[in-house]
C-alpha positions as CSV (number, residue, x, y, z in Angstrom):
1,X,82.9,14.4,49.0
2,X,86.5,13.1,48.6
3,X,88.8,12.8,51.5
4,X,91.6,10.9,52.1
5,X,93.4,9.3,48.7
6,X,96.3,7.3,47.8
7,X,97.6,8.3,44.3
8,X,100.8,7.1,42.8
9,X,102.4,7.5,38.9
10,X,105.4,5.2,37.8
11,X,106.4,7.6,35.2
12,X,109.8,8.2,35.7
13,X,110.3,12.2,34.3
14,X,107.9,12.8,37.5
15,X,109.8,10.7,39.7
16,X,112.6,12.1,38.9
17,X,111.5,15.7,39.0
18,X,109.7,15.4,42.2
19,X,112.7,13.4,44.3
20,X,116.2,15.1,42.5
21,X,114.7,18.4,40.8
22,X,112.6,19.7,43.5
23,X,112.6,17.5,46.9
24,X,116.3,17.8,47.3
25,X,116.6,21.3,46.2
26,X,113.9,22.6,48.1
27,X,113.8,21.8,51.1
28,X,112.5,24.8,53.1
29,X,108.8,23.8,51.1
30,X,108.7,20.2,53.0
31,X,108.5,18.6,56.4
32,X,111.1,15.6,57.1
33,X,108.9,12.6,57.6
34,X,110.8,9.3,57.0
35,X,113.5,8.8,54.2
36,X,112.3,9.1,51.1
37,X,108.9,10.6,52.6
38,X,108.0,14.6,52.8
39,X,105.2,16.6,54.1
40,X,103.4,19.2,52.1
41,X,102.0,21.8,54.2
42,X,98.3,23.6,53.5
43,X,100.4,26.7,55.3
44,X,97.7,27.3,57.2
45,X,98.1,28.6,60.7
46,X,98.0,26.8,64.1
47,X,95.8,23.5,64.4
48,X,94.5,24.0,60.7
49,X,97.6,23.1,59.4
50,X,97.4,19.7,57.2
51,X,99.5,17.9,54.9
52,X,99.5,15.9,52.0
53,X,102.8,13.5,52.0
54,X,104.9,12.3,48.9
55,X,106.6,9.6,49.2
56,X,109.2,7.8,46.7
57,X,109.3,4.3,46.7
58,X,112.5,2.7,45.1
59,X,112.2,-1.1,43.9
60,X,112.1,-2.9,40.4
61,X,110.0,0.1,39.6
62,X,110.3,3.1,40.7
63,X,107.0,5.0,42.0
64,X,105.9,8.5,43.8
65,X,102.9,8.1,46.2
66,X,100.8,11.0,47.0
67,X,97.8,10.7,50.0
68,X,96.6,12.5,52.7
69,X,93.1,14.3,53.5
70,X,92.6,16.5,50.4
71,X,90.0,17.7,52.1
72,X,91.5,18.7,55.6
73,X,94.5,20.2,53.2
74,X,92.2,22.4,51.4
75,X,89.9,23.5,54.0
76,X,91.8,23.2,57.1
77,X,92.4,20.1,60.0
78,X,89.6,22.0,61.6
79,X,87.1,22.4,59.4
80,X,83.8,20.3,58.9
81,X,83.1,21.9,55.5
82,X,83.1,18.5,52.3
83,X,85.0,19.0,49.2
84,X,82.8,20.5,46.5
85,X,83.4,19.5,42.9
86,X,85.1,22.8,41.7
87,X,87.3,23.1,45.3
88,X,88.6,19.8,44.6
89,X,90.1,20.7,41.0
90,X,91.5,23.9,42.7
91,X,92.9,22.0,45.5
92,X,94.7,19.8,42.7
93,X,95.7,23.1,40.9
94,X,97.6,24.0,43.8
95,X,99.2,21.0,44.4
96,X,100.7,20.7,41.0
97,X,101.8,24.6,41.5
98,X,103.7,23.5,44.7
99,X,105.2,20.3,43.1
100,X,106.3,22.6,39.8
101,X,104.2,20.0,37.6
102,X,102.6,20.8,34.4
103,X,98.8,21.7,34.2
104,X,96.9,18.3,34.8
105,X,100.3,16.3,35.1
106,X,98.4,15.3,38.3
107,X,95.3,14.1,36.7
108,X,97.2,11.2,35.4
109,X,98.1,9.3,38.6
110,X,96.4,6.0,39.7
111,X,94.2,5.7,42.6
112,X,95.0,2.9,44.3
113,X,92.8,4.2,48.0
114,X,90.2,6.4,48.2
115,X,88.0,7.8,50.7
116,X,84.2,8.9,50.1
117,X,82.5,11.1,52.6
118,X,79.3,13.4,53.7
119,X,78.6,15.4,56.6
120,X,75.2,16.4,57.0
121,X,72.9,18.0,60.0
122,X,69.4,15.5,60.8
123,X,66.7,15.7,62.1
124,X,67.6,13.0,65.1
125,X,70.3,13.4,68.0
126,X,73.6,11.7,65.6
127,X,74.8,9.6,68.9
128,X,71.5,8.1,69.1
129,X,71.5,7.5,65.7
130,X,74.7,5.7,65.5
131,X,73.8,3.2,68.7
132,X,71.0,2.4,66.1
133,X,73.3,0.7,63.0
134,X,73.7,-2.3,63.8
135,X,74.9,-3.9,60.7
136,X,75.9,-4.1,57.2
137,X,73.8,-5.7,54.4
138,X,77.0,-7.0,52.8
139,X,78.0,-10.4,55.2
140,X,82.1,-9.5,54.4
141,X,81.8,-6.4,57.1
142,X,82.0,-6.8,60.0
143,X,81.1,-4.3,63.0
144,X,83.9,-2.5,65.5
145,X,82.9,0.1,67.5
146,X,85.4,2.5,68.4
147,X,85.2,6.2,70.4
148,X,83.3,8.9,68.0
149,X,82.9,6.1,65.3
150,X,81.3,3.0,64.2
151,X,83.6,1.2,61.4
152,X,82.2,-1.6,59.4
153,X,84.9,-3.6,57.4
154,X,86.0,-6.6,55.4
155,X,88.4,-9.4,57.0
156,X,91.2,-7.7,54.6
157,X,90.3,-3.8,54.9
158,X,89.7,-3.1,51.6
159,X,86.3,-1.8,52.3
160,X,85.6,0.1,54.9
161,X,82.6,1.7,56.1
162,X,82.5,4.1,59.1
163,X,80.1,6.5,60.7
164,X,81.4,9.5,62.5
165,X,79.2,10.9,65.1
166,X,80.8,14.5,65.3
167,X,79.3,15.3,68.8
168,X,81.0,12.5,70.6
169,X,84.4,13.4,68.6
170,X,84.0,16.3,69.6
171,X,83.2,15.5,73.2
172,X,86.3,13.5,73.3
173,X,88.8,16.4,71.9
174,X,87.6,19.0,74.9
175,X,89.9,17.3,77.0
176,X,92.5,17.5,74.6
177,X,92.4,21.2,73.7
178,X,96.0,22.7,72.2
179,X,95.2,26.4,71.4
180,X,93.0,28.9,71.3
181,X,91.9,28.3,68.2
182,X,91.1,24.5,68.8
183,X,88.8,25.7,71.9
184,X,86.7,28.1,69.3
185,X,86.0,25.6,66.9
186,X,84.7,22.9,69.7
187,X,82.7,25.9,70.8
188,X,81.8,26.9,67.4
189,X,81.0,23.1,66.7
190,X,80.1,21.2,70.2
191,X,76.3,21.8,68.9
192,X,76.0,21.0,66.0
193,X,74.4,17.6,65.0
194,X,76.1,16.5,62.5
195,X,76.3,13.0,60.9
196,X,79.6,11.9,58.6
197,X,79.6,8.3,56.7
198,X,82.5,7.9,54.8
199,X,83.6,4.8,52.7
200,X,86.5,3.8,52.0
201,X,87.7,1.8,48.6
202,X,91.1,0.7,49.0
203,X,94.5,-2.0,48.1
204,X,94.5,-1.3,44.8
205,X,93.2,0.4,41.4
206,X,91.3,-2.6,40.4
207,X,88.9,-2.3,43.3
208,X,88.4,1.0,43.0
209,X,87.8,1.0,39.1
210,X,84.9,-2.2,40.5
211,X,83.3,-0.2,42.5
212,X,83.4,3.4,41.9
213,X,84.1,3.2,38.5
214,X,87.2,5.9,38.2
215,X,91.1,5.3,37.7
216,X,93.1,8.3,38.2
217,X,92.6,12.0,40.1
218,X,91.4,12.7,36.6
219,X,88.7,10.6,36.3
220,X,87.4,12.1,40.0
221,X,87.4,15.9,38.2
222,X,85.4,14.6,35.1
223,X,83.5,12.2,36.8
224,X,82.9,13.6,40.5
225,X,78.9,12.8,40.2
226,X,80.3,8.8,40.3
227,X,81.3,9.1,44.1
228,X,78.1,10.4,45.1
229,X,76.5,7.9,43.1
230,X,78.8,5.6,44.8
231,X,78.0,7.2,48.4
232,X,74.3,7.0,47.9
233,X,74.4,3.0,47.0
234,X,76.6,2.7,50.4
235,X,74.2,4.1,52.9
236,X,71.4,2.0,51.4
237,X,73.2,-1.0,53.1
238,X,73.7,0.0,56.7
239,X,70.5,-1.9,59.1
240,X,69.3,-0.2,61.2
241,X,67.0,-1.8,64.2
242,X,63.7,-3.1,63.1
243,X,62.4,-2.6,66.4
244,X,64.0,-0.6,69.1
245,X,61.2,-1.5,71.6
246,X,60.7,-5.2,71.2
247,X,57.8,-5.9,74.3
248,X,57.2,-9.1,76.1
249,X,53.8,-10.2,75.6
250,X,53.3,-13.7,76.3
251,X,49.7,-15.4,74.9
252,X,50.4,-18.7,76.4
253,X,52.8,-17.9,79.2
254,X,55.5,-20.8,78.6
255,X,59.4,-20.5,78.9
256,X,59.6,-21.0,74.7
257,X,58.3,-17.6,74.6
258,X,60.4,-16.1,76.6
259,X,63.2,-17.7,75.4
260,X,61.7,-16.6,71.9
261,X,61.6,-13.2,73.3
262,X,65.5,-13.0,74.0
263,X,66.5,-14.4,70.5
264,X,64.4,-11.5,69.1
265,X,66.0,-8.9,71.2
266,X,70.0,-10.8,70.6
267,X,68.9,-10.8,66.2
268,X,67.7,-7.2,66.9
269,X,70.8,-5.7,68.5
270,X,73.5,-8.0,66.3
271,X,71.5,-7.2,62.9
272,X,71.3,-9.5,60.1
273,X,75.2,-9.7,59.7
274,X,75.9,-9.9,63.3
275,X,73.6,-12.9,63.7
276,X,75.8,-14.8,60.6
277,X,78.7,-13.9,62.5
278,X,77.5,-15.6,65.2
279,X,75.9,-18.9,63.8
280,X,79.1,-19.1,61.9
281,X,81.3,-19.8,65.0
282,X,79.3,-22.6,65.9
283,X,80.6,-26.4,64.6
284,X,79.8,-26.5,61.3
285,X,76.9,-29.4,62.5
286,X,74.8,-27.0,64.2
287,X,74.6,-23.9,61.9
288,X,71.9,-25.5,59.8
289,X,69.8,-26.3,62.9
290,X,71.0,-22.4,64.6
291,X,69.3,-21.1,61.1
292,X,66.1,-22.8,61.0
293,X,65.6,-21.6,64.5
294,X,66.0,-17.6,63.8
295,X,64.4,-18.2,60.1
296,X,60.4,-17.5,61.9
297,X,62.2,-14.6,63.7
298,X,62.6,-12.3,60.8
299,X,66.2,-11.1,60.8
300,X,65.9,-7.5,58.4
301,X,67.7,-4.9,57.2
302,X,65.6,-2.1,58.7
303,X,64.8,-1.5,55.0
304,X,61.2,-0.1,55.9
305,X,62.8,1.7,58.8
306,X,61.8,5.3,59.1
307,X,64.9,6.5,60.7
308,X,66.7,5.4,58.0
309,X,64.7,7.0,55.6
310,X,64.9,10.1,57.4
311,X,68.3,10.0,57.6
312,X,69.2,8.7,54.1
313,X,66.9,11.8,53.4
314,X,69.0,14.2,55.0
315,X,72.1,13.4,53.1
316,X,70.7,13.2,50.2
317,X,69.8,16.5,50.4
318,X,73.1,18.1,51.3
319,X,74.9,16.3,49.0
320,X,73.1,18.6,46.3
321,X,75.8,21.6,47.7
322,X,78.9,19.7,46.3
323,X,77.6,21.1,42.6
324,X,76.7,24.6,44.2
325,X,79.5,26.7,42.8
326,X,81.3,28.5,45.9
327,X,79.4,31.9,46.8
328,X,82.5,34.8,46.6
């Protein structure tokens, strides 16, 4: 469930340790990245290999910053396994091994970004799927659509919403192909249907303490049922279309329906959120009037939508394996 995370501590024995004590004198167990900025490596071979990065920021307080992919860095850049519960306290285990730290030393660091995710396989084709979100109940996102994703976000990125569709990724990385092993995985993967949402809580402790309700990496090992409580409230608040087949059928056969006809198609591909957007770039004189023209034309959510359910469905039911100890 967790993947990417921003974590800093401004307690200066740690500090110290990790930049004079163990940075400096070892180098051979880093990667160079920018001063004051090092790469820790999952020492996995080939195009599996991740990193997590430290980084040591000097100011009127010193701090160490540690994010990355926990996830890729556990499992592998490849791999489109999620984080369970008990690989994610291992996967902090090792990292405080690595760094020399003392057992949960690592638990104590602040979140200041983190990244919630789910892959799951449904019972739809995932790039028709995403073609279908349309919008974000929250008016503060707003919609970008980018190759293998659609990314929903507020004006300052501090939320972000984004929905992966895996075969289009991977789609885009045959061209791209760097080794052997990079060519089995899109073989072993190029089928498989799989769905990702990931949200992202970011900019600062307070707004992930708001939302998630967590601190520090420790809070995220006693309190790892929180994210998917978290995850689940998200994908309530994606809109799907109401109506993917709107028809023209005209009773009286006048231009007002057709032009009636149009608006309903433009509110159902924009979505409630897109249609704000819109009415809101129009002088401030008009939006009242634009309003009271699309209130009879009912601008949902898709709330009653049954490929939402279905989908919803779907995750909810593989989120269950993140509590499934691992099967040796």
């Amino acid at each position: 469930m967790v993947d990417n995370l921003t974590a800093k501590t401004y307690d200066l024995r740690i500090v110290s340790h990790i930049n004079d004590s163990f940075v400096k004198a070892r180098p051979r167990y880093f990667k160079f990245r920018c001063p004051n900025c090092y790469l820790i490596s999952n020492r996995m071979g080939g195009d599996n290999e991740a990193f997590m990065t430290i980084e040591i920021r000097r100011g009127f307080y010193d701090d160490c910053r540690i994010y990355g992919s926990i996830r890729k860095w556990y499992h592998g850049a490849l791999s489109e396994k999620d984080l369970r519960w008990e690989e994610f306290i291992e996967a902090i285990d090792i990292l405080e091994q690595i760094l020399e730290l003392p057992e949960k030393e690592l638990y104590k660091f602040t979140l200041s970004k983190i990244e919630v995710g789910l892959g799951a396989k449904i019972p739809y084709d995932s790039t028709y799927v995403k073609t279908q979100i349309v919008g974000f109940k929250r008016s503060s996102y707003k919609i970008g659509d980018f190759e293998g994703y659609r990314k929903f976000a507020t004006k300052n990125q501090d939320r972000i919403a984004k929905i992966y569709d895996k075969k289009t990724e991977i789609r885009k990385k045959i061209g791209l192909i760097k080794s052997i092993e990079e060519e089995q995985f899109i073989e072993r993967t190029k089928e498989l249907n799989i769905f990702r949402p990931e949200f992202t809580v970011q900019k600062g402790k307070a707004n992930v303490r708001k939302d998630i309700g967590i601190e520090t990496i420790g809070d995220i090992v006693a309190h790892y049922p929180r994210l998917l409580a978290y995850f689940l409230r998200q994908i309530k608040h994606w809109q799907f279309k109401d109506d993917s087949d709107i028809e023209f059928n005209p009773t009286k056969g006048s231009v007002k329906e057709f032009s009636d006809y149009l608006l309903s198609v433009a509110i159902n591909y924009l979505g409630a959120v897109g249609v704000r957007d819109v009415i809101s770039q129009l002088a401030p004189d008009y939006q009242s009037d634009a309003r009271r023209k699309v209130k009879k034309l009912t601008v949902g959510s898709g709330s009653d939508n049954q490929l939402k359910k279905d989908v919803i469905r779907a995750l909810q039911i593989q989120s269950v394996d993140l509590f499934r100890r691992k099967v040796l």
